[in-house]
Each structure stands twice: as C-alpha cells, then as structure tokens.
C-alpha positions as CSV (number, residue, x, y, z in Angstrom):
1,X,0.0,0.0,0.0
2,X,2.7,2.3,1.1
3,X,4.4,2.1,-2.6
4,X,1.3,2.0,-4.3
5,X,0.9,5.3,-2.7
6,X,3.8,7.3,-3.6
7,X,3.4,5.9,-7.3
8,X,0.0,7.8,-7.5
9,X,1.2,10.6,-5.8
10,X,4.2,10.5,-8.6
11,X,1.9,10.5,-11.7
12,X,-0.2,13.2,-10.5
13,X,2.4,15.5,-10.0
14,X,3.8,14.7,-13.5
15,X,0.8,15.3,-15.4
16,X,0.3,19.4,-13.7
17,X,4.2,19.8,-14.1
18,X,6.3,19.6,-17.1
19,X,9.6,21.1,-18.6
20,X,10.2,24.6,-20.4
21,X,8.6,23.2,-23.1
22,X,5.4,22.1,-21.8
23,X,5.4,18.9,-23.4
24,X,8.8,16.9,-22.0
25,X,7.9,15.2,-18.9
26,X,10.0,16.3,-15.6
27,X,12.7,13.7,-14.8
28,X,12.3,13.9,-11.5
29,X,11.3,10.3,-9.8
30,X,10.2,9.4,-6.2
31,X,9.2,6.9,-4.0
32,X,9.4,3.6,-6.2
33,X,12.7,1.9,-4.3
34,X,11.7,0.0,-1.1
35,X,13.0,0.3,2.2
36,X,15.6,-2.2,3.1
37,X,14.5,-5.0,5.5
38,X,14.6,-4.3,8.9
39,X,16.5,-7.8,9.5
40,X,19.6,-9.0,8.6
41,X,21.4,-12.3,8.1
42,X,25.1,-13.8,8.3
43,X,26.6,-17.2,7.6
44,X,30.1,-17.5,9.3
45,X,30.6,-21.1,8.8
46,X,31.2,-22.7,5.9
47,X,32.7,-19.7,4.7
48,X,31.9,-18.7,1.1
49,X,33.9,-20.7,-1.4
50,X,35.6,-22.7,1.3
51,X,37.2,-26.2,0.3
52,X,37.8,-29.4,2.3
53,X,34.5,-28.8,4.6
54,X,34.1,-31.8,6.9
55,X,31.2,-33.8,6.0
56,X,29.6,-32.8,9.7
57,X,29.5,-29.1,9.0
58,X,26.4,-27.3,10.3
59,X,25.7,-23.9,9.1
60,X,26.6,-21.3,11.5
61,X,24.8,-18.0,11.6
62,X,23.5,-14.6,13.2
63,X,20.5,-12.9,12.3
64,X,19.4,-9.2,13.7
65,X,16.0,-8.1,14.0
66,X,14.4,-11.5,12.9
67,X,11.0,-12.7,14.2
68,X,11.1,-15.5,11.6
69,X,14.2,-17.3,10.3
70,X,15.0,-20.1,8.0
71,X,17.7,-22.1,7.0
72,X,18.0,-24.2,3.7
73,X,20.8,-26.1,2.6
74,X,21.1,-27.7,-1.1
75,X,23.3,-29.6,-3.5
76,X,24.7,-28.9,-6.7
77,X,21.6,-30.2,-7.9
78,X,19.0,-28.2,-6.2
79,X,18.1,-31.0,-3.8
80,X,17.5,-30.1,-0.4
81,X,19.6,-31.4,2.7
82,X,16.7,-32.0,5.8
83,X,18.2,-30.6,8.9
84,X,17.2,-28.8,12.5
85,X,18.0,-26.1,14.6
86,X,20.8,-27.1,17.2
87,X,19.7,-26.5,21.2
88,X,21.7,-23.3,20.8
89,X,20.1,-21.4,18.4
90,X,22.9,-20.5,15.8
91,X,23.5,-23.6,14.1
92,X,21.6,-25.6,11.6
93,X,22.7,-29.2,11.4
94,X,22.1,-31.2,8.7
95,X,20.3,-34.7,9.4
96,X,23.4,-36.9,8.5
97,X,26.4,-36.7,7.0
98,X,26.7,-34.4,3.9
99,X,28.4,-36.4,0.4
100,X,32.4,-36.3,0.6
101,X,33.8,-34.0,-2.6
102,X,30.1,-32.2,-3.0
103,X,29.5,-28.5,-3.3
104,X,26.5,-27.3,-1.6
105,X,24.5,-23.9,-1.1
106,X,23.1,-22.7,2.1
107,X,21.0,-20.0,2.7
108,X,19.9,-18.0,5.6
109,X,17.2,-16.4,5.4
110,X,15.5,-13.7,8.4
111,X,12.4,-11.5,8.2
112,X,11.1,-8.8,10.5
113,X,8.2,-7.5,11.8
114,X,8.2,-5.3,8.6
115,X,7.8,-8.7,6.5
116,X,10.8,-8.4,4.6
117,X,13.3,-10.8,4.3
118,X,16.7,-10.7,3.9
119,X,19.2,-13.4,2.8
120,X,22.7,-14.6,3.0
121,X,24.0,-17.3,0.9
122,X,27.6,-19.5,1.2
123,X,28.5,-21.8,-1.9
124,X,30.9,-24.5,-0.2
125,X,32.8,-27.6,-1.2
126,X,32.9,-30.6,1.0
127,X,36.3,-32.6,1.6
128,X,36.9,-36.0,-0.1
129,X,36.5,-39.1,2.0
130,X,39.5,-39.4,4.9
131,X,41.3,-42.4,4.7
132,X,41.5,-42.2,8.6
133,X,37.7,-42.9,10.4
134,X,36.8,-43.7,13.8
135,X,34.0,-46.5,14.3
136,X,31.3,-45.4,16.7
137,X,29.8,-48.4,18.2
138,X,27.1,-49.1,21.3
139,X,26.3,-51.5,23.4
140,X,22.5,-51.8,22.9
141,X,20.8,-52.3,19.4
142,X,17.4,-51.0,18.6
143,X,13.9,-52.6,20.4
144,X,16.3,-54.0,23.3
145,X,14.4,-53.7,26.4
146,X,16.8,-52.9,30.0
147,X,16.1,-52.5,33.2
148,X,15.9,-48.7,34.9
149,X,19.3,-48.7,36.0
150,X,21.0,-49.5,32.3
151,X,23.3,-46.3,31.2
152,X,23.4,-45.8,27.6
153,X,27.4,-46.5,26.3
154,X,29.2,-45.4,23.1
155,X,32.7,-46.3,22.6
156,X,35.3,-45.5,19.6
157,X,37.4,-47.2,18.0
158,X,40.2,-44.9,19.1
159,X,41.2,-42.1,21.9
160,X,39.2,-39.0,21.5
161,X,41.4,-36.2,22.5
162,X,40.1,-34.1,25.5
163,X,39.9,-31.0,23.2
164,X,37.6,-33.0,20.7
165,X,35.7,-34.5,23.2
166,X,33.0,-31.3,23.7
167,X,32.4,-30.9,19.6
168,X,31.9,-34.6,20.0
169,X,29.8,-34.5,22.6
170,X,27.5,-31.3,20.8
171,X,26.9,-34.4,18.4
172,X,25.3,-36.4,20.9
173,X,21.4,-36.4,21.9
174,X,19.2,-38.3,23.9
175,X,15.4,-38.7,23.6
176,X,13.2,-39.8,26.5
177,X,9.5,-40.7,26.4
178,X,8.5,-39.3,29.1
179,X,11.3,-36.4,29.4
180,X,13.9,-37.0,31.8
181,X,17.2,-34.7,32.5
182,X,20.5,-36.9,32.1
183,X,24.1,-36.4,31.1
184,X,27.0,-38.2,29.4
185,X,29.9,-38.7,31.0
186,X,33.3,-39.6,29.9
187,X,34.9,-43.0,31.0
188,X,37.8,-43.4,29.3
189,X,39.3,-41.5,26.4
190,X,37.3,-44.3,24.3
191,X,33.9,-44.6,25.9
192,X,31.3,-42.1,26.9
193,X,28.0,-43.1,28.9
194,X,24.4,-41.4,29.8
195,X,22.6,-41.7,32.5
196,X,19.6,-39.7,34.0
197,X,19.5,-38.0,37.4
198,X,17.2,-40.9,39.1
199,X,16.3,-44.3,37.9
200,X,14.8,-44.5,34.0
201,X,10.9,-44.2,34.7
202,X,9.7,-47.6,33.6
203,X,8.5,-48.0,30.1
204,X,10.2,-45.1,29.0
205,X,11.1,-45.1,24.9
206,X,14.6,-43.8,24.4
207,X,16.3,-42.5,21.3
208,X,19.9,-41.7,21.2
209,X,22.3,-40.2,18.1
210,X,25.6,-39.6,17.6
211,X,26.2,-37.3,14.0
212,X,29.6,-38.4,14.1
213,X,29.9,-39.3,10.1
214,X,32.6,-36.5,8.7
215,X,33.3,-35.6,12.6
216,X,36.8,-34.5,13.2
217,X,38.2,-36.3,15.9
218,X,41.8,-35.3,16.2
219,X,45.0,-35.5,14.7
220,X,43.3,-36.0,11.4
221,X,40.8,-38.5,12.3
222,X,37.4,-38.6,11.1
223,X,33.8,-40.1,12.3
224,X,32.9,-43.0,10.0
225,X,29.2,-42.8,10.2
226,X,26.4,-41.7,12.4
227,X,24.7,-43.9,14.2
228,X,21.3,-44.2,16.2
229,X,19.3,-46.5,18.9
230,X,15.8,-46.9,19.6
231,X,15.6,-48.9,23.1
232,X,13.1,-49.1,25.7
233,X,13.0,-49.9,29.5
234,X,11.2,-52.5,30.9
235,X,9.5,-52.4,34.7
236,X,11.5,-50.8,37.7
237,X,12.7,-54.6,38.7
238,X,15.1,-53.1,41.6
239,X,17.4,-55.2,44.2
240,X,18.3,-54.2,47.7
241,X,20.8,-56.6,49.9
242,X,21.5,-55.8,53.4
243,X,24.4,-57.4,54.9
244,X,23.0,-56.9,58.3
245,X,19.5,-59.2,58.1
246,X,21.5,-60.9,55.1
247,X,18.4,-60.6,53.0
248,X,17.6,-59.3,49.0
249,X,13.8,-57.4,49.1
250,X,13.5,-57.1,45.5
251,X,10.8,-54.5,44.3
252,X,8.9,-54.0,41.0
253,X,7.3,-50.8,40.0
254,X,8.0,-49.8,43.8
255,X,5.9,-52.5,45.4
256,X,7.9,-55.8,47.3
257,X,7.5,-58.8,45.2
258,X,10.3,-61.5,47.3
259,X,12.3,-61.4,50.4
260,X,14.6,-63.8,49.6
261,X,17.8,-64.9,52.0
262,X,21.8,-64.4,51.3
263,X,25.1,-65.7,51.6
264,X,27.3,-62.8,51.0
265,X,31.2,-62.7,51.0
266,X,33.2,-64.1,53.8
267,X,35.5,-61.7,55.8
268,X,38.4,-62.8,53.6
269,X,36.6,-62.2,50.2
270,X,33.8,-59.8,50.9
271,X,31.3,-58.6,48.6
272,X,31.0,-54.9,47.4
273,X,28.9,-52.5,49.3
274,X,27.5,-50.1,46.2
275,X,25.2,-49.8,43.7
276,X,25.7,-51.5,40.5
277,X,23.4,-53.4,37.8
278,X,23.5,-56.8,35.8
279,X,25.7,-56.7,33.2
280,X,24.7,-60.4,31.9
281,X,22.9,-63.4,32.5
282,X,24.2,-66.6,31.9
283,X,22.0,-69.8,32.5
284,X,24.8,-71.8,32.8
285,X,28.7,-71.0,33.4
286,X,31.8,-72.3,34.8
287,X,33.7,-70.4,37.5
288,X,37.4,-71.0,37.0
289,X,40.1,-69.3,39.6
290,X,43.0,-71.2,39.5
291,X,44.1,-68.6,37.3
292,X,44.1,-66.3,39.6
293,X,44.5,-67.8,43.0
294,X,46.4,-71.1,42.5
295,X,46.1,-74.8,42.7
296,X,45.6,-74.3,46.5
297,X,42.9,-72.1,46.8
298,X,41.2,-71.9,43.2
299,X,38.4,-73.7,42.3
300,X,36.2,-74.6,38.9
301,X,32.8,-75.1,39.9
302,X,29.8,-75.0,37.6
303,X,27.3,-72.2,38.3
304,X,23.4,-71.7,37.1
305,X,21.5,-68.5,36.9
306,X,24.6,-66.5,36.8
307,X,23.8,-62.6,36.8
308,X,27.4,-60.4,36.4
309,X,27.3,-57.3,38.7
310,X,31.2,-56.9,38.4
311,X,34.2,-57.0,36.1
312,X,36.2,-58.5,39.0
313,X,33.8,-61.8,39.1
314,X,31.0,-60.3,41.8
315,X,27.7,-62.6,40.5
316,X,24.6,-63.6,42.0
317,X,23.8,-66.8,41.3
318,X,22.3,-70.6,42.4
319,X,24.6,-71.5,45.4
320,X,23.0,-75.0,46.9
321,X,25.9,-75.5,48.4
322,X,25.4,-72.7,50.7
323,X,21.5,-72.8,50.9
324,X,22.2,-74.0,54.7
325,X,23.9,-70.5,55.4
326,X,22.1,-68.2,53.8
327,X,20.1,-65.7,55.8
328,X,22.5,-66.3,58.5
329,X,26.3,-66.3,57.4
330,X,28.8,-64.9,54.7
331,X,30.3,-67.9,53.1
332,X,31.1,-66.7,49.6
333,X,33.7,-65.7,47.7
334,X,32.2,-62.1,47.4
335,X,29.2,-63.2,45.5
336,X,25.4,-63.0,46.3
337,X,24.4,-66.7,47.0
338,X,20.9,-67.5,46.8
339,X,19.2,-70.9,46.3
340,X,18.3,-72.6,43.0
341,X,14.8,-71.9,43.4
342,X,15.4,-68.3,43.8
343,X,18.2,-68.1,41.4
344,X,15.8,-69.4,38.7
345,X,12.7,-66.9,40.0
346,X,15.7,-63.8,39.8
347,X,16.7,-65.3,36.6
348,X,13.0,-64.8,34.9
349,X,12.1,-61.7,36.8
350,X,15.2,-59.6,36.2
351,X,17.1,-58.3,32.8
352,X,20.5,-56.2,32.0
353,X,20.2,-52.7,33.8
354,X,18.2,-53.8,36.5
355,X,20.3,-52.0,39.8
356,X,21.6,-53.8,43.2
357,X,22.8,-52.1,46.1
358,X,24.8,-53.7,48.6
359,X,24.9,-52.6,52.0
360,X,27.2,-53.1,55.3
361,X,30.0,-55.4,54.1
362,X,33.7,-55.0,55.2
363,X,34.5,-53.5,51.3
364,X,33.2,-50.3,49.0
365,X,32.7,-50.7,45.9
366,X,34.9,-49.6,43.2
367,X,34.2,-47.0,40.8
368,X,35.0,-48.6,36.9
369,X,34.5,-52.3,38.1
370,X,31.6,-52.6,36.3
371,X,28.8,-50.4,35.3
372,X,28.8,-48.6,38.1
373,X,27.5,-45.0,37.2
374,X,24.9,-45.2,40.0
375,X,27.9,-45.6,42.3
376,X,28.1,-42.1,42.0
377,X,26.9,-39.1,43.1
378,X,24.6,-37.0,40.7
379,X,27.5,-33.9,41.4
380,X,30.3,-36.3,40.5
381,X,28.9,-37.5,37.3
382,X,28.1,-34.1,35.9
383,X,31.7,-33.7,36.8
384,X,32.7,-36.2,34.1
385,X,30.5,-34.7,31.2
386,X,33.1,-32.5,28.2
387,X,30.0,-29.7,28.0
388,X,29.0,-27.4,30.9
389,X,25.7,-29.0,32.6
390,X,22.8,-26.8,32.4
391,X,19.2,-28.1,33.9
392,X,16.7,-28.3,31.0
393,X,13.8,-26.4,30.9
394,X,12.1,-29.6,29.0
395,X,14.1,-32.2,29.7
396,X,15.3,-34.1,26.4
397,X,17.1,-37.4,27.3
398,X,20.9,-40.1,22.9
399,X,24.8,-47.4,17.8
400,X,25.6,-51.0,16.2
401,X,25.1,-53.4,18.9
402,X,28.9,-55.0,18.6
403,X,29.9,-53.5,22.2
404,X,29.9,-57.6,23.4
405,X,31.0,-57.6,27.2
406,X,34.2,-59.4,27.9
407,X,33.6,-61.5,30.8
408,X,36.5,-61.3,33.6
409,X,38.5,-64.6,33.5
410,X,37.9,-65.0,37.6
411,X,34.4,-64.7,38.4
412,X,34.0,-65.6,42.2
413,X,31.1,-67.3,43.9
C-alpha cells in the first residue's frame, strides 16, 4: 500500500508539471525503491567458497532483527539437505552426514516484523573421503528392552582427544518418552555413557544419536558414520541386599515382590557395598580361579543363573551348596548366594540394567569395576560430562550393537 501510494502521488504531479517546453515530462522520480528490511542475516561457517569442509558441518549464523528465520541447505543439484536447529540457536545441522567431494548452497534467510526478508548465501565444497575414520559403536541395538538402571554406552574405536571431546559431545542427543534430565559422562578417552539424574521411569522409549559421520576427531581422524538407537525400559525390577539381616527385598514398580535370604562374601573375600546393575545373564557358566589364585585355593565349579554385577567376578547366582547358610552367614567368595529356586525366579524376573545395592559389608565398591555410574553421586557424574551442565527447561534425554561384554577370566562365587 505504502508504494502504491507514492506511485499515484508520482503521476499526478507529473501530469500538472512539465519542462520549459510544456510537453517533456519532468525527470524527477520518487518513491518507487523499497526500504531495506529491517532484519539481517550472516553465515560465518562454511565460509563462502571454502574447500575441504568436513562432511559434519552445520551452518553457522547470526540474524538481527528477525521474528522469523530459515535455514536451507542444497546440493549442486538443487536438492535439499533435511536438517534442524541445534539447542543453541545458531546452528543448523544437517540430518546426517553431507556427500564427501560435493559443493552445496546454504542460505539464511530472516524476516522482520516489517515482512521483509533478507538473505545470506555460502557456496561450499565438501572434503573427499578421509582415509583415517573412527567406528562409533554401542552397546545396545534397537527394540532391546533394559532395566531402569541400564546407562546408555558409546565407545570409539580410538582415543578421542580431550579437546575433541565437547564438539563430540555437541553431536550427541538423547530422547526420552517421558522427558527426563540426564548427562553423558566420559569414562575413558574411548567410551562415553548417559545416565539420567534418578532411575529411568519404567517404560520409558529412548532414542539416542551420535552425527559423528565426517566428525573431526583429532589429529586427522574422522567419524565413520552416524549412528542411532531406539531402546526401551522395561519395569522398575530393583534389588536391595542388606548385609546386616543378610536378606535381598527385591521391588517391582516400587511394590515388594520376594524377600529372599543371602550368603554374602566371607570376611576374607567380601562382597561390594554399592550400587551396581546386571551386566549379563548366563543360565549356565563355569567359574574358574585357578588362574588367579592357584592350585591351593582356586576352584572350577559349575554355576546356574549367573547374573554379572562386576568385572572383577562379583555374580549372583544358584549357590545349593550354601542354601544351609544363607540368611544367616557370609560364606562366599564375594558373591550373592541364593538358592536354586530363587536363582531361577531372579533369573525370569530380572534383565541387564536392573540396579543392586549392597549394604554393610567389610569393602566399598569400586568406581570402573563394572557399570557402576549409579555408584556415583549426581554432582560427581556431571563432573565427568566435556560440555558445561545446564538443567533443561524440558528435559530431552541419545549405535551398532557390537559393544559384546568381555567376561573377567575370575568370576568368584
């Protein structure tokens, strides 16, 4: 309207006004160029024209004045790359890994309350495949189901330098159904694990991501592929032993479901006071120490309804050897001894992730000898995250399933 105004303001003034000779029209003009938009838009990464742009790159940019902005990314082509917004508002990522050796366009695009938009454009050119890639890898596959307590691990097939591991880390995102605030914390230079702040709320669905395809990773390394899980957790199955009344109350959902009586560690191999959660179940196993502790003291006994708690060989299992003792003395080697009857029912009723906690025995558990993330303090664990931890306003809780635990070779009972 505003232009359409000044044009009719602009022919009526020519028609009562002409030159000296009353019949060449005035030269004068007015009013028919349009403001310039209020907003304005920059890309800063990939520069324009840059070359050998890791197949990760988002599209990094600042708008000014913008109520409404949009980001499209295309290939030589003119097909579009999907991509979102990251959590911090400036870049755009695109949904996986872009083609090695491809040029592509992106364009920003903001618009102002004045409904104009304004654009900014960088034509880029990707770098060609890296000879040198790092596998990313998890322990879970999709549709596995895990009990409440079961972090979420990602390992790599090599060392992830400490100033990599934050851009790395920016790549990785969790998804719970319902929403539940978490972290991921760095074990080693090689593995990285989530957990939430309490227990997974039972049937929660869980999706996790790692855009590590094109990733740098340090002295010229480069993430293979991305790579994603879908898993889900099962009911809150959740274990309590007390050394004291030498007894496991096991709970599901939050109600007691089975007291059920212990043999614990003897005072010369006791078991771990902590919390930790099954790593595996094996229906059958041998126990073989002699490894370890000699032809004097080991032993090679055969074992049902073997459930790992620790790397160091911490199990419960079927003990009928000891069903005489348990509820009333510590006979074990540091495992939980239950018998066969309740082995088998602990066997049906539990699944990898479910938690135990130990309590009163002569020896703390230690950290890294097994899963053992809930062995920490909330506080500590955030301590071991690359990214400053900030509380979510919505909570948003993030591999091929070749992460196969390596049993230790001295499992005690």
């Amino acid at each position: 309207m505003f232009a359409a105004g000044l044009l009719a303001v602009a022919l009526a003034f020519t028609s009562a006004c002409t030159d000296g000779d009353g019949d060449k029209p005035s030269s004068w003009q007015g009013g028919d160029k349009a403001p310039a938009p209020k907003a304005a838009a920059t890309i800063s990464e990939p520069a324009a024209d840059a070359k050998d742009v890791p197949a990760s790159t988002g599209i990094t940019f600042t708008t000014k004045d913008a109520v409404k902005t949009a980001v499209e990314l295309k290939d030589a082509a003119g097909k579009a790359v999907e991509g979102t917004l990251a959590a911090d508002g400036k870049t755009w990522l695109p949904a996986g890994a872009l083609e090695y050796g491809t040029a592509y366009t992106a364009t920003v695009t903001a618009t102002g309350d004045d409904d104009r938009p304004a654009t900014a454009t960088s034509t880029f050119t990707t770098m060609a495949k890296p000879n040198n890639q790092v596998r990313v890898t998890s322990f879970l596959g999709d549709n596995q189901v895990v009990g409440v307590g079961m972090p979420l691990i990602v390992k790599f097939s090599r060392n992830i330098p400490e100033d990599y591991r934050d851009d790395v880390q920016r790549r990785m995102t969790v998804t719970s159904t319902p929403a539940q605030e978490g972290i991921w914390h760095w074990v080693s230079p090689t593995e990285v694990r989530y957990r939430p702040k309490e227990f997974w709320k039972a049937d929660s669905k869980i999706s996790y991501r790692v855009q590590a395809g094109g990733l740098p990773m340090g002295e010229g390394w480069y993430g293979r592929a991305d790579l994603s899980v879908d898993v889900k957790i099962g009911a809150a199955v959740v274990m309590t032993v007390d050394n004291k009344t030498k007894r496991m109350t096991v709970t599901r959902n939050g109600s007691v479901v089975k007291t059920i009586p212990v043999s614990l560690g003897k005072k010369s191999t006791p078991s771990s006071s902590g919390t930790m959660v099954v790593i595996e179940k094996l229906r059958k196993t041998v126990f073989d120490t002699f490894e370890e502790l000699g032809p004097e003291e080991g032993y090679r006994t055969k074992i049902d309804f073997a459930q790992r708690l620790t790397w160091g060989g911490e199990f419960i299992h079927a003990a009928p050897w000891s069903e005489g003792q348990q509820g009333s003395v510590n006979v074990s080697h540091g495992c939980v001894n239950v018998s066969m009857a309740n082995g088998d029912w602990l066997f049906k009723n539990t699944q990898i992730g479910d938690p135990i906690t130990v309590k009163g025995t002569e020896r703390k558990l230690q950290n890294g000898n097994g899963w053992t993330d809930w062995n920490m303090s909330w506080d500590e664990y955030v301590k071991g995250s690359a990214l400053p931890y900030e509380p979510p306003a919505d909570p948003d809780t993030t591999p091929t399933p070749d992460g196969a635990v390596t049993p230790s070779p001295t499992p005690t009972a």
